[in-house]
C-alpha positions in Angstrom: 30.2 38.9 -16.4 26.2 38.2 -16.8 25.4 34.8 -16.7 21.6 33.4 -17.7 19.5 31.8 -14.9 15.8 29.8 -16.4 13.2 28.5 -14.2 9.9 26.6 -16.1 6.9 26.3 -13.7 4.1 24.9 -14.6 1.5 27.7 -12.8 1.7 31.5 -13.3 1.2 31.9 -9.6 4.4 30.5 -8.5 6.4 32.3 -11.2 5.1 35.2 -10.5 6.1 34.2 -6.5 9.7 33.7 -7.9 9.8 36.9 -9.7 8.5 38.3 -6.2 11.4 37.0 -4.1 13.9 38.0 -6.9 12.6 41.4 -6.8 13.0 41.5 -3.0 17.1 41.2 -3.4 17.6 43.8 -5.9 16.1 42.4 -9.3 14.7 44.6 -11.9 13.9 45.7 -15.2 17.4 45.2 -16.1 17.9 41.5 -15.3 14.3 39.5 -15.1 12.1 38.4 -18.2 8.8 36.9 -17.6 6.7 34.8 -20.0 3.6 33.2 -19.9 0.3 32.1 -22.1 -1.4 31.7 -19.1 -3.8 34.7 -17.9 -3.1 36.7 -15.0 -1.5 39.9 -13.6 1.0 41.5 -15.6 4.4 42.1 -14.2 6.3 45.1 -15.3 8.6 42.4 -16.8 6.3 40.6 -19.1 7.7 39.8 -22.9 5.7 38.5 -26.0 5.9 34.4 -25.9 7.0 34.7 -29.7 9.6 37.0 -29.6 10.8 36.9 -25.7 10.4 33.0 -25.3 11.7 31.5 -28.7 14.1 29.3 -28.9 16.3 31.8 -31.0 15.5 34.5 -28.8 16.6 32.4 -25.6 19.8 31.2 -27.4 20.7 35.0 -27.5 20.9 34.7 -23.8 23.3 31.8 -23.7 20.5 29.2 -23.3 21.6 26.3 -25.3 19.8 25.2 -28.2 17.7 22.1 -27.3 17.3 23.5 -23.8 15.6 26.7 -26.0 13.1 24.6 -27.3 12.6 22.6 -24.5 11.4 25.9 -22.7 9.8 27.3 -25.4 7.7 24.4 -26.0 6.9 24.7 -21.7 5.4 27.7 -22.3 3.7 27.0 -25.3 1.9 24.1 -23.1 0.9 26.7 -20.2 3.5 27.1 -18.8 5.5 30.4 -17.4 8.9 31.2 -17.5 11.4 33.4 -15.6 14.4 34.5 -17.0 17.0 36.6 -15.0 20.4 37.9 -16.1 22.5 38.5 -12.8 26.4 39.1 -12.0 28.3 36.3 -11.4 28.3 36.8 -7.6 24.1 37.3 -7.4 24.4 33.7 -9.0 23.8 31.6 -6.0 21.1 33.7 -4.6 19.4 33.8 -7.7 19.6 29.9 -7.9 18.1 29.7 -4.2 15.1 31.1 -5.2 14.3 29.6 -8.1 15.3 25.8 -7.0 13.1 26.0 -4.1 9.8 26.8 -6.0 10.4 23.6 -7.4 10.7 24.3 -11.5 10.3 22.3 -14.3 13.1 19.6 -14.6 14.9 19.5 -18.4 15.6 15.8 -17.4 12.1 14.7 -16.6 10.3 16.1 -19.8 12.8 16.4 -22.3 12.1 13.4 -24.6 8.1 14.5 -24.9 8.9 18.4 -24.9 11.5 18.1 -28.1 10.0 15.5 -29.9 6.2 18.1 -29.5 8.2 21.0 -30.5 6.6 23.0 -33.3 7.5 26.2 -33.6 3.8 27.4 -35.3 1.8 24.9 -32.7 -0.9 26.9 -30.8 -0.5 27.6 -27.5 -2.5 25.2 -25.0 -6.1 26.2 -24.0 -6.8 26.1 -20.1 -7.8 22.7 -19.9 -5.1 21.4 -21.8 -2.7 23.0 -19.9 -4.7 21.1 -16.5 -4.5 18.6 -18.4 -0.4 18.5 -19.2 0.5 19.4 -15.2 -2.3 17.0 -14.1 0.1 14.1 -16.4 2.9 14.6 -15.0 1.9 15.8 -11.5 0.7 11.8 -11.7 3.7 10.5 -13.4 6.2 12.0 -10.2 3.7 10.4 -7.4 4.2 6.8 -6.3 2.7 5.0 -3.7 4.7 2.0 -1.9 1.8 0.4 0.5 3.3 -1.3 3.7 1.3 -4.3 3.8 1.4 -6.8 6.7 -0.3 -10.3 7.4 -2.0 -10.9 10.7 -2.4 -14.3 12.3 -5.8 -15.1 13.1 -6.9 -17.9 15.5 -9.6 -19.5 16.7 -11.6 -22.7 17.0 -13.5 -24.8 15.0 -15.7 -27.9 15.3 -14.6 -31.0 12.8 -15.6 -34.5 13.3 -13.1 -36.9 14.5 -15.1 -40.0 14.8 -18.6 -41.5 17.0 -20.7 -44.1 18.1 -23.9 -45.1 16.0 -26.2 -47.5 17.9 -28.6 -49.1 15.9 -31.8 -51.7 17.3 -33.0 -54.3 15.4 -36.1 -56.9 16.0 -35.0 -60.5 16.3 -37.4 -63.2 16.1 -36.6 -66.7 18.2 -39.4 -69.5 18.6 -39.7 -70.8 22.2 -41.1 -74.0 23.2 -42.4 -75.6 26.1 -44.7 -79.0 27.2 -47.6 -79.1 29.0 -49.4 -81.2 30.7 -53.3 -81.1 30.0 -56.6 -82.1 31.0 -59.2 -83.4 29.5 -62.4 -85.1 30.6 -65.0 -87.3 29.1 -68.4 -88.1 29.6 -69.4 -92.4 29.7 -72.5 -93.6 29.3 -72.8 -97.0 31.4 -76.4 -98.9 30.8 -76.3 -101.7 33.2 -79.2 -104.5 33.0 -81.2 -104.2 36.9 -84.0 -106.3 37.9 -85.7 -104.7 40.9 -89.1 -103.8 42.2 -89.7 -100.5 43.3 -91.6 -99.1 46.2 -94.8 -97.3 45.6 -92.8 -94.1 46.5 -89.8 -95.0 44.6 -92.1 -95.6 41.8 -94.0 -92.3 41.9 -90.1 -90.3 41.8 -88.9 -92.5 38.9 -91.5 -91.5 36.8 -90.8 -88.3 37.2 -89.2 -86.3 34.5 -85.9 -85.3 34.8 -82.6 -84.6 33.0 -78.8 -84.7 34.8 -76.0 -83.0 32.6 -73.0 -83.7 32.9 -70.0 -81.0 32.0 -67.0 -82.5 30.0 -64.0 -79.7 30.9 -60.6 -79.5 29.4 -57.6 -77.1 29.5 -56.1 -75.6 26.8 -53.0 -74.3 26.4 -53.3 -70.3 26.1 -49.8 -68.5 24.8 -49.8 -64.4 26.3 -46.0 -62.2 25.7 -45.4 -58.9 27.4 -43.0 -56.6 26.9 -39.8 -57.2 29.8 -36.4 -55.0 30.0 -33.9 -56.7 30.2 -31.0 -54.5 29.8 -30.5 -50.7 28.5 -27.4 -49.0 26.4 -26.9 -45.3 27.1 -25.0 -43.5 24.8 -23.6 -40.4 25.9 -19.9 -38.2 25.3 -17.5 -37.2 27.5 -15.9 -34.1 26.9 -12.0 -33.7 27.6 -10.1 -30.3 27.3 -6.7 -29.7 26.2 -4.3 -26.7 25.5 -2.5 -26.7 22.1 0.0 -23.9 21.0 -0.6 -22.7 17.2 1.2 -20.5 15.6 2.3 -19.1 11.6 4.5 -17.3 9.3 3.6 -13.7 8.5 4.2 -11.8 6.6 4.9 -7.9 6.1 6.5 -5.1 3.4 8.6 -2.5 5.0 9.3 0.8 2.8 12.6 2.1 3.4 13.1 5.3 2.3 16.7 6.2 1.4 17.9 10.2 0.3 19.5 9.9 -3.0 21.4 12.5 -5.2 19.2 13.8 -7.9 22.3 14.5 -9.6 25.5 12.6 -9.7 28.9 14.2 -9.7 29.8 13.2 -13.0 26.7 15.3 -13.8 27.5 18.1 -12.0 31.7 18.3 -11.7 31.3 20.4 -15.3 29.2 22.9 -13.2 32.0 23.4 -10.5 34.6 23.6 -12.6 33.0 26.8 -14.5 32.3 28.2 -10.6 35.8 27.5 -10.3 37.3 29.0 -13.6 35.4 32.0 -12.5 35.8 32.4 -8.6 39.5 30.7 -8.4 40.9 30.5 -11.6 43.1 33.6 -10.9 45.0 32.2 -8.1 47.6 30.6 -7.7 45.5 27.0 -7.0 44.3 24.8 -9.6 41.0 23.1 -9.9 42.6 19.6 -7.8 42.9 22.1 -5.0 38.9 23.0 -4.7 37.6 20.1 -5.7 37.6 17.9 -2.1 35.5 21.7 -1.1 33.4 21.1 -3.7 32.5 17.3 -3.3 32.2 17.5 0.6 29.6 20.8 0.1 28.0 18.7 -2.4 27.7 16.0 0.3 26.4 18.2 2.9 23.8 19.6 0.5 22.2 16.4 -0.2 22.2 15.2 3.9 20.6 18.3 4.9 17.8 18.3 3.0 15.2 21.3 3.5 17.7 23.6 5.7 19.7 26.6 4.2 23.5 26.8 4.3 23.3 29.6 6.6 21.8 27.3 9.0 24.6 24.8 8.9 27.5 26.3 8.0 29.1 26.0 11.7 28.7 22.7 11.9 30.3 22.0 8.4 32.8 24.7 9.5 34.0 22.5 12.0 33.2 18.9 10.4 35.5 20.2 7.2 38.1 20.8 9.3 38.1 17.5 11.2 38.2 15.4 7.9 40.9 17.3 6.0 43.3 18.6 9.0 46.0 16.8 7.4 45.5 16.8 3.5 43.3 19.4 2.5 46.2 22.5 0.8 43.4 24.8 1.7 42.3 26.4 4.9 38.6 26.7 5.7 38.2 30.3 5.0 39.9 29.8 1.4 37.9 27.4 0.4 34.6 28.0 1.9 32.8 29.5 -0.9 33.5 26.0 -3.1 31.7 24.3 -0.2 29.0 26.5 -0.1 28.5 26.9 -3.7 28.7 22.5 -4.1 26.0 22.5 -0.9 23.7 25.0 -2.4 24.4 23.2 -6.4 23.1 20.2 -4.4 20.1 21.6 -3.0 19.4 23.2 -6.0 19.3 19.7 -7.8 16.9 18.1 -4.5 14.0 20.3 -5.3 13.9 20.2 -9.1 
């Protein structure tokens, strides 16, 4: 029974790598579709957008009818398209390939791609197909900063306090008594009655004046300048240790691996693997389904590696967990846990 793989990407380039890789397993003419309003190469698989990528011509394939438009509308908007009709058992490999070119998710553009949809729009010139990839190239990138406070310290001068010497002029009168001296002149005239010599006559008539000094002291007031006493000012300068210390703060970004796509989401997917791998024996879904969930498990934990890569380890893990009650034996269920690891990786990278 053919089945209906669709991958969106939002380049030519990698479509055309899918188409590539697809061709490299066996692929041809009679299973790939290729559709894109964006120039380039052709491929020998190349369809007409209006007639090979509308949403009634995908609904032929088995595409469902919203999912139609969604993809039409994709390409419409620059987008390519890949469309292969494999075998049930080229399923997986099929998937493989066109998970890990990372394709356009129905999830993450479904609400703007339907509510867009017109089926007689124009297709998208160059720059605004940029343009569209460039928006939601944006909308999938967020930063988380780790952010971290650092304590500083140092030292700074403040004033604590000081000394402010002022001098000022005062004024005191001082007294003191002295003793002083004074003279003074007298004049004494004194009445004499005697005859004088011829000599002593000839000297009194001489002229002849006698002076005579009157002294007297004074008192005279001098001031000088005398220290009597200094202030120094000065500082003394003490050290001491103190410990100082804060809170800081910091943002630590955890990163944590989460399922793109829960069970719930996917058990409908496993359960049509199952009605078409194990359906025709003689276990029923129950019995497949602990193969299903623990490959599931294992897909999202080793992110990146294929199942080729790991298989020995889950080989031996599986049987360790179920030994006791699991109904099935490794190599009857192993294609459940490979097909739930690779659904898993599948939903990682889109």
């Amino acid at each position: 029974m053919a089945k209906t793989i669709v991958g969106l990407y939002d380049d030519r380039s990698t479509a055309r790598t899918v188409v590539s890789e697809l061709e490299n397993i066996g692929f041809g003419r009679d299973h790939l579709r290729f559709a894109s309003t964006e120039s380039g190469d052709r491929t020998p698989y190349d369809v007409d957008v209006k007639e090979g990528a509308s949403p009634s011509a995908l609904t032929e394939y088995g595409v469902a009818e919203d999912e139609a438009r969604f993809y039409s509308e994709g390409v419409r908007r620059g987008g390519s398209l890949v469309i292969a009709r494999v075998h049930d058992g080229d399923v997986e490999r099929a998937v493989d390939i066109m998970a890990r070119h990372n394709p356009v998710r129905y999830e993450d553009r479904r609400e703007d791609y339907l509510a867009d949809y017109d089926e007689t729009a124009a297709a998208y010139t160059a720059e605004q197909a940029t343009e569209n990839r460039t928006q939601y190239a944006d909308q999938q990138t967020e930063r988380l900063r780790e952010i971290e406070e650092q304590l500083k310290i140092g030292k700074r001068e403040v004033v604590r306090g000081g000394v402010r010497v002022h001098k000022y002029v005062d004024t005191d009168v001082e007294e003191e008594t002295l003793r002083l001296r004074e003279e003074h002149v007298d004049v004494d005239r004194t009445a004499v009655n005697k005859t004088l010599s011829a000599d002593e006559a000839d000297a009194a008539f001489e002229e002849k004046t006698v002076e005579v000094v009157e002294r007297a002291e004074e008192a005279v007031v001098e001031k000088e300048a005398v220290v009597t006493g200094e202030v120094a000012v000065g500082k003394d300068v003490d050290v001491r240790q103190e410990t100082v210390g804060g809170e800081v703060r910091s943002t630590r970004v955890e990163v944590e691996q989460i399922a793109n796509e829960e069970w719930a989401t996917a058990e409908p997917a496993f359960r049509e693997h199952y009605e078409a791998e194990y359906a025709s024996t003689d276990h029923d879904f129950d019995t497949y389904k602990p193969a299903y969930e623990y490959g599931y498990a294992a897909g999202q934990s080793y992110k990146g590696r294929e199942y080729t890569d790991v298989e020995a380890d889950l080989r031996s893990d599986y049987a360790t967990r179920h030994r006791d009650g699991d109904r099935s034996a490794w190599d009857q269920v192993k294609g459940a846990v490979r097909h739930g690891y690779r659904r898993a990786r599948a939903a990682a990278t889109t």
